[in-house]
N, C-alpha and C positions, 0 to 999 in steps of 0.2 A: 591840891585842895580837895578835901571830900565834900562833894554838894550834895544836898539832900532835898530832891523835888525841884524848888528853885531858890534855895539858901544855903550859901555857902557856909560852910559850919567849922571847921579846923583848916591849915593848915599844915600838912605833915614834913615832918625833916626831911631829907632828902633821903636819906637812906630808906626809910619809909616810902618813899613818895610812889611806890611802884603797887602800893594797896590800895592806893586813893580812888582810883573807879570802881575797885571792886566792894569796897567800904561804902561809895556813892550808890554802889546799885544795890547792896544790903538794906542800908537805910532807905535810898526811893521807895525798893521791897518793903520792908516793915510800914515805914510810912500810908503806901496804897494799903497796905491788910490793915491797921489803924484807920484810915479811913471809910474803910467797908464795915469795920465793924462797929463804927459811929454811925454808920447810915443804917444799920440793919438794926441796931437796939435803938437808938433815937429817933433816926426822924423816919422810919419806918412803921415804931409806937407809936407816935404823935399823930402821924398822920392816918393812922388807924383809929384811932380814937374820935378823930375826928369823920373819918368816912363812916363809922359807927352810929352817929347821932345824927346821920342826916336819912329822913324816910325812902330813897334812892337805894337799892344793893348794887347797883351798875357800875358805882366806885369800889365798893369792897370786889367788886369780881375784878376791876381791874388792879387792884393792889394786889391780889393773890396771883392774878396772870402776870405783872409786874416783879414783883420782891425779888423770887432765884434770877431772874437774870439778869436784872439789873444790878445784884450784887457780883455777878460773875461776869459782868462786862465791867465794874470798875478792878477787880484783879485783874482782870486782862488787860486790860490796859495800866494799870500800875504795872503790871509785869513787862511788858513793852515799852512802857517808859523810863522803867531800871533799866533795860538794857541799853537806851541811848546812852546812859551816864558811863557806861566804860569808855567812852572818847576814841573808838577804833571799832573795825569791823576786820570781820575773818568769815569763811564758809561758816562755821557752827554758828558765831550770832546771828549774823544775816538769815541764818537760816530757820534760828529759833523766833528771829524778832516774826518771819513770815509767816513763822506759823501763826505765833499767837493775834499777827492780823486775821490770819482767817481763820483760826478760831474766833474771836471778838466776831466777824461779819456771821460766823455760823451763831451766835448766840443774839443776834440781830435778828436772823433770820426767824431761829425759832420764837423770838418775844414778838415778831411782827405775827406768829401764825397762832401763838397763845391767843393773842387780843381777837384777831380775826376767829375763832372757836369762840372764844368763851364770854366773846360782848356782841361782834357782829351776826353770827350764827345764831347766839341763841336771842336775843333781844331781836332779830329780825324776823325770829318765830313766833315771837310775841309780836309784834308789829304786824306784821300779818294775819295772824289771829284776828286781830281786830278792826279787818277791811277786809270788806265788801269783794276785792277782784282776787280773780283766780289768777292772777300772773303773778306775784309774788310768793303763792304757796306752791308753784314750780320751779321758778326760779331759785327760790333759796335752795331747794334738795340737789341742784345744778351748781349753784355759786358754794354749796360746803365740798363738791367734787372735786371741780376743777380750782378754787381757790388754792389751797394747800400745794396742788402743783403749778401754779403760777409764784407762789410766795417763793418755795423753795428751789426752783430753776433761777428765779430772780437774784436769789443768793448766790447759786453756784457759781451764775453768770459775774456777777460780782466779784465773785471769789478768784474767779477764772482770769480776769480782765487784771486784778492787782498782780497775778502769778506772772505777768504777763503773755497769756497765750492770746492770740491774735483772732479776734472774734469776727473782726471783718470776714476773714477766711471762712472761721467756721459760719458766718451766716451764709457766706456764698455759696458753700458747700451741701446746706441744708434746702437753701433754695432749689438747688441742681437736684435734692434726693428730693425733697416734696414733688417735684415736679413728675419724676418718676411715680412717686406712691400715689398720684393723683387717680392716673390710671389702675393701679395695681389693687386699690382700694379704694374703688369707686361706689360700691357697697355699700361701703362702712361708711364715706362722705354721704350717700343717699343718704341715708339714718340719721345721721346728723345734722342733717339740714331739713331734715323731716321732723324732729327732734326739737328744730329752732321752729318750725311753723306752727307748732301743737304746741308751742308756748307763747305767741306772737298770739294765734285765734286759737286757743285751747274750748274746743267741746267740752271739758270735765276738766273736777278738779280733784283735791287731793280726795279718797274715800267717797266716791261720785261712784253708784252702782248705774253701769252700761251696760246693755246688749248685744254682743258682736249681730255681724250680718248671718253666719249659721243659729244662732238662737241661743249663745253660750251666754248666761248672766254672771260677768264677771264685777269685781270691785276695784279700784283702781289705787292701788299700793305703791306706786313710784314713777314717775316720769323722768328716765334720764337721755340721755344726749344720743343713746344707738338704740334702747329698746328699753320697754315702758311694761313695768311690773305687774299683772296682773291677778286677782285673786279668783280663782272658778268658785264659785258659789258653790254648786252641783256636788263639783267632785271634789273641794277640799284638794284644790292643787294651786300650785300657781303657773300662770301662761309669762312665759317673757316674748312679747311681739316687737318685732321691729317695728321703727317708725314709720319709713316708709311704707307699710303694709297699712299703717293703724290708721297714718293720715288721709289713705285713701279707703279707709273703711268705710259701711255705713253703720251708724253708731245710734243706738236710741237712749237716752238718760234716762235714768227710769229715779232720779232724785230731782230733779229739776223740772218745773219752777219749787217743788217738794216733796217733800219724802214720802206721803202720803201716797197710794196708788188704789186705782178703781180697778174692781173685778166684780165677777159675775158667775152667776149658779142658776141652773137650770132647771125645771120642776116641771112635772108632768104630775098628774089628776085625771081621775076617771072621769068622763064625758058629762054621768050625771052629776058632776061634784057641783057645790054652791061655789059660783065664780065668783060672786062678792067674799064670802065669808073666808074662802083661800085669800084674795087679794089682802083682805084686813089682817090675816094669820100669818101674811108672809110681811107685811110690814111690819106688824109686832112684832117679829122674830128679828128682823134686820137691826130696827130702832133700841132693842131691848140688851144688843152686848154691847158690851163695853168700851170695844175695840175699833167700834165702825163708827163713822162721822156720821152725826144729823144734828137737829135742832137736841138743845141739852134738857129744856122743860121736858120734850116728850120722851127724850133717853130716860131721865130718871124715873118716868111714870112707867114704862113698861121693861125697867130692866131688873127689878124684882120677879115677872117673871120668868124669866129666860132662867132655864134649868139643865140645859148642856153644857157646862162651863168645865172644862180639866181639871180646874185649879177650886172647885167646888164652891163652898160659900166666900171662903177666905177671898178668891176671885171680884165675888160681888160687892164685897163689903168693902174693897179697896175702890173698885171703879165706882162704886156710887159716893163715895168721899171725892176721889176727883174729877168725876163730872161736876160734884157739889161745887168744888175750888176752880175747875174752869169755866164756871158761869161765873164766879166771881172777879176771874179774870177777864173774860168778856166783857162785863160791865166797865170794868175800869178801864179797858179800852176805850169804850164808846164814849168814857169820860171825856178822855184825853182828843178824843177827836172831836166833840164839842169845843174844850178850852182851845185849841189850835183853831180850830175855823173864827172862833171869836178873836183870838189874840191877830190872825187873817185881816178881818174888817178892822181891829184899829189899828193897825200898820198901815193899811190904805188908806187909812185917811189923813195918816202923819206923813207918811212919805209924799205926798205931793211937793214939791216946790221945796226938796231936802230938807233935815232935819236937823233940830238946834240943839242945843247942848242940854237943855230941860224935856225936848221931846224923850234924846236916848236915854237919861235918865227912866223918864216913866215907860220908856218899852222894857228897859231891863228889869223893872219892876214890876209889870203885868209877865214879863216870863219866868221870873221863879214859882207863883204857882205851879205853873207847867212842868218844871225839874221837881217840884215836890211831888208831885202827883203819877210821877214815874218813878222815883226812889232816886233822886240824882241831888248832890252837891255840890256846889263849886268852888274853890280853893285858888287862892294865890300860892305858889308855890317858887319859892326864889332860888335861881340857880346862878351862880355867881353874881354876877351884877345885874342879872333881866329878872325878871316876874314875871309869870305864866301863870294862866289861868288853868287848872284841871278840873274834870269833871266824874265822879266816884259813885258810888250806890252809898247811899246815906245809912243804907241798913234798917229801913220802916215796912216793918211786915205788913201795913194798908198799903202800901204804893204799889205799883204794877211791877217793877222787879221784886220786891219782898214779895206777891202774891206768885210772882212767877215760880221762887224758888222752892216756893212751900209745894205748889202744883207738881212739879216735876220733882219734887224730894218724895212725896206722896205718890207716884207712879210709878218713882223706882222702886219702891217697896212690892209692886205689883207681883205675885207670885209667878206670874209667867215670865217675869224677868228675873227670875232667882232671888227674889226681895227676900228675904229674913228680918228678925226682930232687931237685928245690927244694924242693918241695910240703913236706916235714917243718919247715922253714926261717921258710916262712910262716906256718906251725900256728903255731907254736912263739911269734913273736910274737901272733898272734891269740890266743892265751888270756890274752896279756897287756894287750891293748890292744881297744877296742871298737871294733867296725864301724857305722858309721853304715847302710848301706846294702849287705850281702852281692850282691854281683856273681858269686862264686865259690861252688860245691857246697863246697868246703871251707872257705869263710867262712857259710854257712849251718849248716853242720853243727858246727861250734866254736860257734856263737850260741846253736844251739840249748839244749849242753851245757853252755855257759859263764854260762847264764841258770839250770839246773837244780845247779850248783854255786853260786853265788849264792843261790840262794833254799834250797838246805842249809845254808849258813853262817849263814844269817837265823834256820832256822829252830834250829839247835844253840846261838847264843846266847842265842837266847828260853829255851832251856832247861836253859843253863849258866847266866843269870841267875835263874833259878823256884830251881835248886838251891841258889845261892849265900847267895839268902834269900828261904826260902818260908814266909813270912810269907804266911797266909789261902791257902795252896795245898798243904797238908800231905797234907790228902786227894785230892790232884789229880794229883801227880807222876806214878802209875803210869798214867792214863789221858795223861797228855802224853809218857810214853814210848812207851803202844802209838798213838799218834797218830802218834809220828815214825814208827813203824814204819810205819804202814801208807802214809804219804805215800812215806818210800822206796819202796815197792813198789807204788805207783798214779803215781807223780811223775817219781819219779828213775830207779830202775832192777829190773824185777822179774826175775828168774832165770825163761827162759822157761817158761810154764804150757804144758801138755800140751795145749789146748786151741783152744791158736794152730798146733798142728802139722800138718803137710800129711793131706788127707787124700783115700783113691782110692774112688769110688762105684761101684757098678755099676748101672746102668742095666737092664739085661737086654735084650732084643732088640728092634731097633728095623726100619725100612722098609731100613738097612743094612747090620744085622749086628749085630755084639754092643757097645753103646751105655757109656761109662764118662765119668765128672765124675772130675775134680781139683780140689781144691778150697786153696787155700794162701794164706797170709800173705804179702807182700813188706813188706819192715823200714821204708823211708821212704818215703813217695809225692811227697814234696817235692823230692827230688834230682832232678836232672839235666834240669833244669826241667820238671820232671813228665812227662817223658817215661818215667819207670827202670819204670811200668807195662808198658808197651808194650813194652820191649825184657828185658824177663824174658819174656815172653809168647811174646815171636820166641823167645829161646835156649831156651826150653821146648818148644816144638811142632819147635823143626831138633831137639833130643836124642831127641824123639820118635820123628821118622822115621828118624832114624841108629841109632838101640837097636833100634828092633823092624827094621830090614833087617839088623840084623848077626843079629838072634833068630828071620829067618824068619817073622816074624809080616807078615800083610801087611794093608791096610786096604781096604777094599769098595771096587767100582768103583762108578761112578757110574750107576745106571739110570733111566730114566725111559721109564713107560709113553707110546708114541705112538697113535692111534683115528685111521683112514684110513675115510672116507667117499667112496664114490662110486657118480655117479648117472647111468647111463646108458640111453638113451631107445630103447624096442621099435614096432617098427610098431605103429599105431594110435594113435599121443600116448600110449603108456602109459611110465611111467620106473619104475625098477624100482633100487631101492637096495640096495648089497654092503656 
């Protein structure tokens, strides 16, 4: 009888009868390739078309990591199933059926390490992106290491256990040798368990500019399991330090709580110089670039004059447009923290004694101003049979992310960031699209924001879902709105404190004359590959010398005591010192 899959199809004479399994395993044959090739034009198009139209790519990545192997695990196993139908075994089938098992489990393997690349890896880079902790932008550059060799040992082992080789033995065996290597590579265990602490309580995160304890300003480029990547600022090298070393370092962040850092320049003046009229000339000098934090009304009044700039007028004319645009981001902060303390007081007064089904109604209606007024929308979004709420940038150039984007599109144009007439062009897709790898001060500086719009989105759905049904958080609302608040203005973006603003010391009289600190903010220390310290530093001290020679103020000459000893010799051996 020739069978074909599982239907009996003919009958053959008896003279014949000695074709019939190998006719069976022809047809089983044909039949699987017939079938794969119905799967891969039909319902492979179908179902493309449909992952096509839905606003998710999470499906199409997994149709693409899906299609080859799943087309080449139903031949395989059509092939393995032909070969049941010969009705006998011998060395050669037995031996081909084994293989194509472990081929099929090798084509397992790699479709489980496809998905794990190309859904978990990278969606969990997105996911992280868009939160607040540093333990998952360690852990993933960890979990895409050692993954791949957990996937594909797990196959081996698989593969091993069907051949039947006797795993028990080999775990005993390996016991017996770890136990050896415990000692042998105690080291390399240190590391690695120093590796697991610095991700448990990690100091820093990914691109977290640190200090070692000798003074070496590095940037931090990878964290893995024995020794943790470093970039030397200085010397344009990179440090690979063990963990154990790093975890007992002492470590300064020089990004955290942000990127912004205070520094200070020194000024000396002649004894009779006007102490007032320096103190006012070194404030106007501080307040008047573009680069250092203070109040933004008085930025703009005096940074017309400020005439040291590198980058000449083209310079001025850019920062005086986005100081213009960060006042007006200021403002719509201040908005947003008005509507929140008010939306505050009428939560408190609904939440008492829990809330009825017409209260959530009107809270969820006193906080869509709140999403509008930040540039956010929210969306049902149906995934198979649930609905979820999402929450999006609506794309309204008034709201505080449209004014944010225009602000920081407008900065990156900044000539000291390499801005060109393109530069807008670029932005413009980079908010749209992720950089793997920021080459550019204006692909850093969009990363930077574009991660802090991200994790607002995250953080306004969490609490357009709390409102939508707050069920067991009735009493909780008002503290998760002064939470958003406060995160806006620790996180996102705080309307400058008075505290960050420049400020002029006087020293009083020194070995040169009359002695004065400056003491000031500059806005990012990450830009312009961390040189933007050093070149506020230069255009500070040329304003310096150009303001006070137009002001007549002049600075101490250099002195230095000389002691002239000499010894000359009188009759009689006697010497006699002057």
């Amino acid at each position: 009888m020739v069978t074909i899959f599982v239907w009996d199809v003919v009958q053959l004479p008896p003279d014949w009868a000695w074709l019939a399994p190998w006719l069976s395993l022809a047809g089983t044959a044909a039949f699987w390739l017939a079938a794969a090739f119905i799967l891969r034009r039909v319902i492979f198009v179908l179902v493309r078309q449909f992952t096509r139209r839905t606003e998710t790519d999470v499906d199409d990545v997994i149709m693409d990591a899906s299609g080859p192997p799943l087309l080449l695990m139903v031949v395989l196993f059509g092939l393995y199933n032909s070969f049941e139908h010969l009705g006998f075994h011998n060395t050669v089938v037995d031996g081909v059926e084994r293989a194509l098992v472990v081929a099929l489990i090798g084509v397992v393997t790699y479709w489980v390490w496809r998905l794990f690349k190309e859904v978990v890896i990278y969606y969990g880079g997105r996911f992280a992106e868009a939160t607040e902790s540093s333990l998952d932008d360690v852990l993933l550059p960890i979990a895409n290491r050692l993954g791949p060799i957990v996937i594909f040992l797990g196959g081996g082992l698989v593969a091993l256990q069907y051949l039947g080789v006797n795993l028990q033995a080999l775990v005993v065996a390996i016991g017996g040798a770890s136990f050896i290597l415990a000692f042998a590579l105690q080291d390399i265990l240190s590391n690695i368990f120093s590796g697991l602490s610095l991700v448990v309580d990690t100091p820093f995160a990914y691109r977290d500019l640190i200090v070692l304890a000798d003074g070496t300003l590095c940037e931090v480029r990878r964290i893995g399991l024995r020794v943790t990547e470093l970039y030397d600022v200085n010397r344009h090298s990179v440090i690979y330090m063990p963990n154990s070393q790093l975890a007992n370092e002492r470590l300064v962040n020089m990004t955290r709580p942000s990127p912004d850092l205070i520094d200070s320049v020194a000024v000396s003046v002649d004894a009779d110089a006007d102490l007032d009229a320096v103190q006012d000339i070194l404030a106007s000098i501080l307040l008047g670039h573009p680069d250092v934090l203070g109040d933004l009304d008085e930025k703009l009044e005096h940074l017309p004059r400020f005439g040291a700039l590198e980058s000449g007028e083209v310079k001025r004319a850019n920062g005086q447009l986005r100081l213009e645009l960060e006042k007006r981001v200021d403002a719509k902060v201040q908005e947003i923290f008005v509507r929140i303390d008010r939306l505050v007081h009428r939560v408190r007064r609904l939440e008492k004694g829990g809330l009825t089904a017409a209260e959530t109604r009107a809270l969820n209606t006193w906080l869509q101003p709140l999403l509008v007024d930040l540039g956010l929308a929210a969306r049902e979004v149906r995934q198979g049979r649930r609905t979820r709420r999402v929450v999006e940038y609506n794309y309204d150039p008034q709201s505080l992310i449209g004014l944010v984007r225009e602000w920081i599109t407008l900065w990156a144009c900044d000539p000291d960031l390499g801005g060109q007439a393109d530069t807008r062009l670029d932005v413009a897709a980079h908010w749209e699209e992720e950089v793997d790898e920021a080459l550019h001060d204006y692909e850093l500086l969009v990363g930077q924001w574009r991660r802090r719009i991200r994790r607002l989105c995250s953080r306004m759905a969490d609490v357009q879902a709390k409102f939508a049904d707050p069920r067991g958080m009735e009493q909780r609302l008002d503290d998760l709105l002064l939470d958003l608040s406060r995160w806006i203005r620790n996180n996102f973006k705080e309307p400058e404190p008075k505290w960050k603003g420049p400020d002029v010391n006087f020293n009083g009289p020194d070995d040169k004359g009359m002695s004065f600190t400056v003491e000031f903010f500059i806005d990012d220390i990450e830009l312009e590959h961390f040189e933007r310290q050093e070149r506020v530093q230069r255009e500070l001290r040329r304003e310096i010398v150009r303001r006070f020679a137009a002001a007549g103020i002049t600075f101490p000459l250099p002195q230095q005591i000389v002691h002239f000893r000499s010894e000359l010799k009188l009759p009689g051996n006697t010497e006699q010192s002057f």
